[in-house]
N, C-alpha and C positions, 0 to 999 in steps of 0.2 A: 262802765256800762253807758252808751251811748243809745240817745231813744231820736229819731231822724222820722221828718214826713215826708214822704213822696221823690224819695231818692232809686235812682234806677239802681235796680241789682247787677252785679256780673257774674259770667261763668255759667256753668248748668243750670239756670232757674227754672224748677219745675212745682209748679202751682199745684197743690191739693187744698181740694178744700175741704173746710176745717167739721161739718155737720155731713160728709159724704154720706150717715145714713135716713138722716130725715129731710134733710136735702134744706132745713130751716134757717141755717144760717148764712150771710153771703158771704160769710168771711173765708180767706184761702190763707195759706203759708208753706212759707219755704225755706229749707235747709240743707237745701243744695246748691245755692249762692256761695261765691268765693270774694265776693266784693262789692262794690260799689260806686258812684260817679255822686254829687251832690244833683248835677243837672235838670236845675231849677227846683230843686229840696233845699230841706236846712237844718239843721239841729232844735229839738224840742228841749230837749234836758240831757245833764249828764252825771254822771254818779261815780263817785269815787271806792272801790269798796275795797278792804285788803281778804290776803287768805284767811278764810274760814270765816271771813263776817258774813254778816245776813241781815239785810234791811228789808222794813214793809213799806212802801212807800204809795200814795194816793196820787193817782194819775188827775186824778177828781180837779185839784187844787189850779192845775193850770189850763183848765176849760179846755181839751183837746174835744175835738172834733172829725171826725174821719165823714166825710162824702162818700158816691160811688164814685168807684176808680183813685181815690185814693189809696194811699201807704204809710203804714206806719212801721218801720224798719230797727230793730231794737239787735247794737251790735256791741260783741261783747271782746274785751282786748286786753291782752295779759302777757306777763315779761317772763315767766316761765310755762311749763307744760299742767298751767289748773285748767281745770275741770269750771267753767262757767254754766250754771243753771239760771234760769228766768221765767218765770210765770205769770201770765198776763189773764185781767179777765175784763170783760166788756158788756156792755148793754146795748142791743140793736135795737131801734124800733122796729114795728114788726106790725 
């Protein structure tokens, strides 16, 4: 598992956002990306996991911070046909 900031997507990227019914949050995502370019992004952290492990891990710990118009890009990469899950949760000011 690779967690990347501000790296451009490729392919169909099509933006939903993430509170479409209170409209409260400004966050969007997407999972209709087939790739990506670093172009001017970078790697945050990377995580090694094998089949069927499961880690909790605290984003907390490496001070990330997202702006407007930032990206936080979380890609996941595998040598056979698994199944990759990932769960993310966040605090916005507001």
């Amino acid at each position: 598992i690779y967690i990347y900031k501000n790296v451009k997507l490729t392919g169909p990227t099509e933006w939903v956002q993430f509170d479409a019914v209170n409209g409260r949050s400004i966050a969007s995502y997407d999972t209709a990306s087939t790739g990506f370019v670093l172009d001017g992004g970078y790697l945050l952290k990377a995580f090694l996991i094998t089949n069927g492990q499961t880690i909790i891990e605290s984003l907390l710990d490496y001070n990330m911070f997202l702006s407007t118009g930032e990206t936080l890009t979380i890609v996941g990469e595998a040598t056979n046909s698994s199944t990759i899950d990932v769960s993310l949760s966040w605090y916005e000011d507001q």
